[in-house]
VMD Tcl script that builds the backbone (N, CA, C; Angstrom):
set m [mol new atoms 213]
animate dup $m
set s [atomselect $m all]
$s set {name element resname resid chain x y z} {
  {N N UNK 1 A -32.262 40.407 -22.280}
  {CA C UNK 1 A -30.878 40.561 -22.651}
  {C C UNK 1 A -30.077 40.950 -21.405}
  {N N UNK 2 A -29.464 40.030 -21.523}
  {CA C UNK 2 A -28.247 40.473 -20.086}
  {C C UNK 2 A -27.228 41.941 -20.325}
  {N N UNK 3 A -26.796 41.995 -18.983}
  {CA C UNK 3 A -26.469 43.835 -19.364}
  {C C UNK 3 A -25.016 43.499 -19.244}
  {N N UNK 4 A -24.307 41.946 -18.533}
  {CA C UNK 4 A -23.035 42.139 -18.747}
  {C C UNK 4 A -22.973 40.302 -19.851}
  {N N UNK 5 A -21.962 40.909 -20.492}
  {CA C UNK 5 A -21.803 39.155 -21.374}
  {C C UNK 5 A -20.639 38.594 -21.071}
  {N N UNK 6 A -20.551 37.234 -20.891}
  {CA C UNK 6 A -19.638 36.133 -20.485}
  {C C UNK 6 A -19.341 35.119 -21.199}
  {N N UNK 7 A -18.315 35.119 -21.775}
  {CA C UNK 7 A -17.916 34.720 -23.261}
  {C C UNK 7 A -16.494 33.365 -22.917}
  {N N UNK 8 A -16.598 32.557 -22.944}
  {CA C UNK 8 A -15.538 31.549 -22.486}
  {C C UNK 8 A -14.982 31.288 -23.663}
  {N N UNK 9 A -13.345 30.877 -23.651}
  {CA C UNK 9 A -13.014 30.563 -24.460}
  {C C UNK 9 A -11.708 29.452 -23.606}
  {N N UNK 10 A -10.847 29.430 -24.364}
  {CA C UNK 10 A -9.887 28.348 -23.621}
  {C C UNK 10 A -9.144 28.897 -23.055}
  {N N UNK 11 A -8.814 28.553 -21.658}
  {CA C UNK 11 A -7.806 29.076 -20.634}
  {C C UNK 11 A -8.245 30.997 -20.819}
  {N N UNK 12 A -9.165 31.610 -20.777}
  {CA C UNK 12 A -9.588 32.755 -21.155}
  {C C UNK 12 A -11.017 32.936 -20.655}
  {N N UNK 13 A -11.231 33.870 -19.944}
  {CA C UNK 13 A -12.916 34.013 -20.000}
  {C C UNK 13 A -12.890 35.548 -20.282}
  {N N UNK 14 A -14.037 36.301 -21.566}
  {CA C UNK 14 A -13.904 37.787 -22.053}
  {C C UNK 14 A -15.294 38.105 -21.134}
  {N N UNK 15 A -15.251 39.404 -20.915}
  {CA C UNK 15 A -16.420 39.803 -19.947}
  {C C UNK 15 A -16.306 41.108 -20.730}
  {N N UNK 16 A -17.983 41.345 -20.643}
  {CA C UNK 16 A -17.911 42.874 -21.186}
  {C C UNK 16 A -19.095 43.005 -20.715}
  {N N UNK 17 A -19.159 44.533 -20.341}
  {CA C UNK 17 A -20.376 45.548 -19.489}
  {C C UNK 17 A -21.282 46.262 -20.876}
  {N N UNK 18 A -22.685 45.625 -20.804}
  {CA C UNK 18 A -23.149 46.371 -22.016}
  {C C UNK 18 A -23.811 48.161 -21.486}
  {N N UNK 19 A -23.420 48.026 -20.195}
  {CA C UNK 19 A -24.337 49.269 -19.906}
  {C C UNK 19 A -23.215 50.374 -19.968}
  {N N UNK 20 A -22.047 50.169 -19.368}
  {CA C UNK 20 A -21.014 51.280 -19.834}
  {C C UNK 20 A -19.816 50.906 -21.091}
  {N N UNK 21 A -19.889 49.729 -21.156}
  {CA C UNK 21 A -18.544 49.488 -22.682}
  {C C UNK 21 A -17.547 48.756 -21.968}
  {N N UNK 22 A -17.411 49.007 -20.479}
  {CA C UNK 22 A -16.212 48.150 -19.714}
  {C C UNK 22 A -15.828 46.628 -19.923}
  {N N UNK 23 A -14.642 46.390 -20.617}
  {CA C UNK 23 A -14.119 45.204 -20.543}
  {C C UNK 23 A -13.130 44.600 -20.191}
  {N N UNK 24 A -13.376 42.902 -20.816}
  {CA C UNK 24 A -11.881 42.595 -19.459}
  {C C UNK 24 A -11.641 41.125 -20.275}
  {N N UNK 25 A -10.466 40.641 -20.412}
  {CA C UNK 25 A -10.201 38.817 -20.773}
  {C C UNK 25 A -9.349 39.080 -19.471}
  {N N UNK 26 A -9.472 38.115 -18.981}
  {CA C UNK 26 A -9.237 37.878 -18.027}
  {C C UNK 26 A -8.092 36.187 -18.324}
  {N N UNK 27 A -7.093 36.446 -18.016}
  {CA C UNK 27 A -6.338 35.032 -17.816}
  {C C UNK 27 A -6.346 34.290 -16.566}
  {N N UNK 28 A -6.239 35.370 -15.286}
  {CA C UNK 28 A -6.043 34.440 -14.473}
  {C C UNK 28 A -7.670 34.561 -13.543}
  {N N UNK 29 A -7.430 33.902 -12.457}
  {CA C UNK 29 A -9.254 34.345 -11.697}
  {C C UNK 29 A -9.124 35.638 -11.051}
  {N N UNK 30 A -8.091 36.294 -11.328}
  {CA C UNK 30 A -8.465 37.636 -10.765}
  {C C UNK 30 A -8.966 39.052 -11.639}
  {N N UNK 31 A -9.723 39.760 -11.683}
  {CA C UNK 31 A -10.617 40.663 -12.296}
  {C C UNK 31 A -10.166 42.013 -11.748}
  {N N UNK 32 A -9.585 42.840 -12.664}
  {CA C UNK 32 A -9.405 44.346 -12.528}
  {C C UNK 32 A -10.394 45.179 -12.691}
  {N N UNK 33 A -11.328 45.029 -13.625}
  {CA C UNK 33 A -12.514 45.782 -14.001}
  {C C UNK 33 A -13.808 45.284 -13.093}
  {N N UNK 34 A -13.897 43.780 -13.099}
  {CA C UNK 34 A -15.186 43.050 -12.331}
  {C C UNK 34 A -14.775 42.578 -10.961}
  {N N UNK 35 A -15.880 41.984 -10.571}
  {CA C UNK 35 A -15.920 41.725 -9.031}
  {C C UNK 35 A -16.546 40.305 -9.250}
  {N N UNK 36 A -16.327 39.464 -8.671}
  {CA C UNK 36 A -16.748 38.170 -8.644}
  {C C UNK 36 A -17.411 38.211 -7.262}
  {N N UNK 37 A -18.604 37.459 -7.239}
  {CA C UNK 37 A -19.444 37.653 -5.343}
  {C C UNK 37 A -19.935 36.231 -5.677}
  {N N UNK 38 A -19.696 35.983 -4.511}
  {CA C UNK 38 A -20.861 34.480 -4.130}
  {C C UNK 38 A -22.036 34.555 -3.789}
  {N N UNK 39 A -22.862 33.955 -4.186}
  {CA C UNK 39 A -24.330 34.477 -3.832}
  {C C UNK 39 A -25.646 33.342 -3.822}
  {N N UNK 40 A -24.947 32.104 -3.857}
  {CA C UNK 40 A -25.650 30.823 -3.914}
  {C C UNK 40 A -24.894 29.716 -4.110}
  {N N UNK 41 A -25.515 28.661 -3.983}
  {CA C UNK 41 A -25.000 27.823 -4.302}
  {C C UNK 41 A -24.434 27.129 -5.533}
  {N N UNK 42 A -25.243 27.420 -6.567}
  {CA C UNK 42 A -25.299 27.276 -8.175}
  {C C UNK 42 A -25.368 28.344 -8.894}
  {N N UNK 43 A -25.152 29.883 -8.337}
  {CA C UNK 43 A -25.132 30.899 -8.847}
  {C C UNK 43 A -23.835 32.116 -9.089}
  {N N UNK 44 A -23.978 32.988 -9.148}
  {CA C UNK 44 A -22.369 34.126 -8.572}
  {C C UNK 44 A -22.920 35.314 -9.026}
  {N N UNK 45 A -22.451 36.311 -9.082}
  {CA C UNK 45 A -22.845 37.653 -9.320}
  {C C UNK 45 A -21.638 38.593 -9.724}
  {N N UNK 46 A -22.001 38.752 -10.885}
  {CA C UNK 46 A -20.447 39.517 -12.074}
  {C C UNK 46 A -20.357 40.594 -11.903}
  {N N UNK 47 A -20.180 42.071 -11.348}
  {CA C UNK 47 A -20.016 43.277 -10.455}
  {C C UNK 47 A -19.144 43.903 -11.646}
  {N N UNK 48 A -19.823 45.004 -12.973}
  {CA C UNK 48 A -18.691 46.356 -12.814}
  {C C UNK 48 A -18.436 46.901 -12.209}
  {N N UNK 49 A -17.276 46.938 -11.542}
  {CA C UNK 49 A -16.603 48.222 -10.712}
  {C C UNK 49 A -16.494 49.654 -11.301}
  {N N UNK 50 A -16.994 49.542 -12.498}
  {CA C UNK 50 A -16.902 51.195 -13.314}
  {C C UNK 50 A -18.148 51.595 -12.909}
  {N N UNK 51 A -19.623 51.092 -13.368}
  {CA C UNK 51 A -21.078 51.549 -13.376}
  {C C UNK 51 A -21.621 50.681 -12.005}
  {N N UNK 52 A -21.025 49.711 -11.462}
  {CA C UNK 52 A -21.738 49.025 -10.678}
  {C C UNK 52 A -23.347 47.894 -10.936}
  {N N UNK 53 A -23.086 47.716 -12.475}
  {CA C UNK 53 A -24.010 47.025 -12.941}
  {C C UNK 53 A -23.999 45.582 -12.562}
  {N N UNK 54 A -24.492 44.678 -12.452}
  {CA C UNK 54 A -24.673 43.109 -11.397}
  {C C UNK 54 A -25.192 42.194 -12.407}
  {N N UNK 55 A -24.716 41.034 -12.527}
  {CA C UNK 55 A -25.675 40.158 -13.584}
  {C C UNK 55 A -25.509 38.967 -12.523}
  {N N UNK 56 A -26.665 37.737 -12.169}
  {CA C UNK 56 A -26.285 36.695 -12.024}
  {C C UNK 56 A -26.637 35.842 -12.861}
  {N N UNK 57 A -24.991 35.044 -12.454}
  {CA C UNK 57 A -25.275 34.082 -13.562}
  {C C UNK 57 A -25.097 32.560 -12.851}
  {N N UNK 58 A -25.137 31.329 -13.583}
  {CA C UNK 58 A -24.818 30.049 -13.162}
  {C C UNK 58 A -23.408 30.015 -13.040}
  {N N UNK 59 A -22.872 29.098 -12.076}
  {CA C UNK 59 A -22.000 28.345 -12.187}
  {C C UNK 59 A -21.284 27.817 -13.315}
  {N N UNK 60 A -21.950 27.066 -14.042}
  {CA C UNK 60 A -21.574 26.318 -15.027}
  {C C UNK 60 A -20.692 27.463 -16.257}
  {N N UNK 61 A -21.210 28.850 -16.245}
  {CA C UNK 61 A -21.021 29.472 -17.350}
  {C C UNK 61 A -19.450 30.101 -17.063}
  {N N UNK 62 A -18.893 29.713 -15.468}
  {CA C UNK 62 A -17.225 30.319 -15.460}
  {C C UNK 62 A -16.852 29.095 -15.598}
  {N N UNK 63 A -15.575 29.506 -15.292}
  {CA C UNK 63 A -14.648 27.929 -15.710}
  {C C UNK 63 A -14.578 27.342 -13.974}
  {N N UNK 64 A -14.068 26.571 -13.721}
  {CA C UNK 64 A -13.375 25.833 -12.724}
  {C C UNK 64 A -12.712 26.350 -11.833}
  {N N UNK 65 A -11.780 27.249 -12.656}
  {CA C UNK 65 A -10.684 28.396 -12.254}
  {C C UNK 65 A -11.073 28.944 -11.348}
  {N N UNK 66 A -12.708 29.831 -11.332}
  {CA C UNK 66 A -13.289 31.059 -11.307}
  {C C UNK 66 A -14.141 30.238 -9.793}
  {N N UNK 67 A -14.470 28.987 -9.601}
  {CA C UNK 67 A -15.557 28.445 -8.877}
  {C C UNK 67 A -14.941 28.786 -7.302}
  {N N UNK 68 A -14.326 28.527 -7.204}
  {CA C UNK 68 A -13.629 29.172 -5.776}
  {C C UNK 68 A -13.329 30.352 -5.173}
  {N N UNK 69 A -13.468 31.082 -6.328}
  {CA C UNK 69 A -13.274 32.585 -6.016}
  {C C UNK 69 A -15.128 33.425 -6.021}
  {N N UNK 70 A -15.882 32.626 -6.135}
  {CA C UNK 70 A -17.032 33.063 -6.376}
  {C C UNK 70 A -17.725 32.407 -5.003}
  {N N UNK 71 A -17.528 31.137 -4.370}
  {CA C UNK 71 A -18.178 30.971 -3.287}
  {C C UNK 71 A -17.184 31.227 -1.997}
}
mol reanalyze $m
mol bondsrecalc $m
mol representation Tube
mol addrep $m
């Protein structure tokens, strides 16, 4: 079970931290609560800034929006 979840919806991506409760919808590609990191080529790494908890995930699972700000 992943410790942060990444939930897409349209023009929207919801992020939530299961290890401290921290969340976020996010409209545009910028993140108040999370940190977006590049970390491969087909990968990224989702950063609470509250607990500092890390998930990586694929590519495929942000939007388009998000792909540039991650590599």
């Amino acid at each position: 079970m992943r410790d942060i979840i990444i939930s897409n919806k349209i023009n929207e991506l919801d992020i939530i931290c299961r290890h401290c409760g921290n969340s976020e919808t996010a409209k545009s590609p910028f993140f108040n609560r999370f940190r977006l990191e590049g970390t491969g080529k087909n990968t990224a790494t989702v950063r609470c800034l509250n607990c500092q908890t890390a998930v990586e995930v694929p590519l495929n699972e942000l939007s388009t929006l998000y792909y540039h700000h991650a590599c």
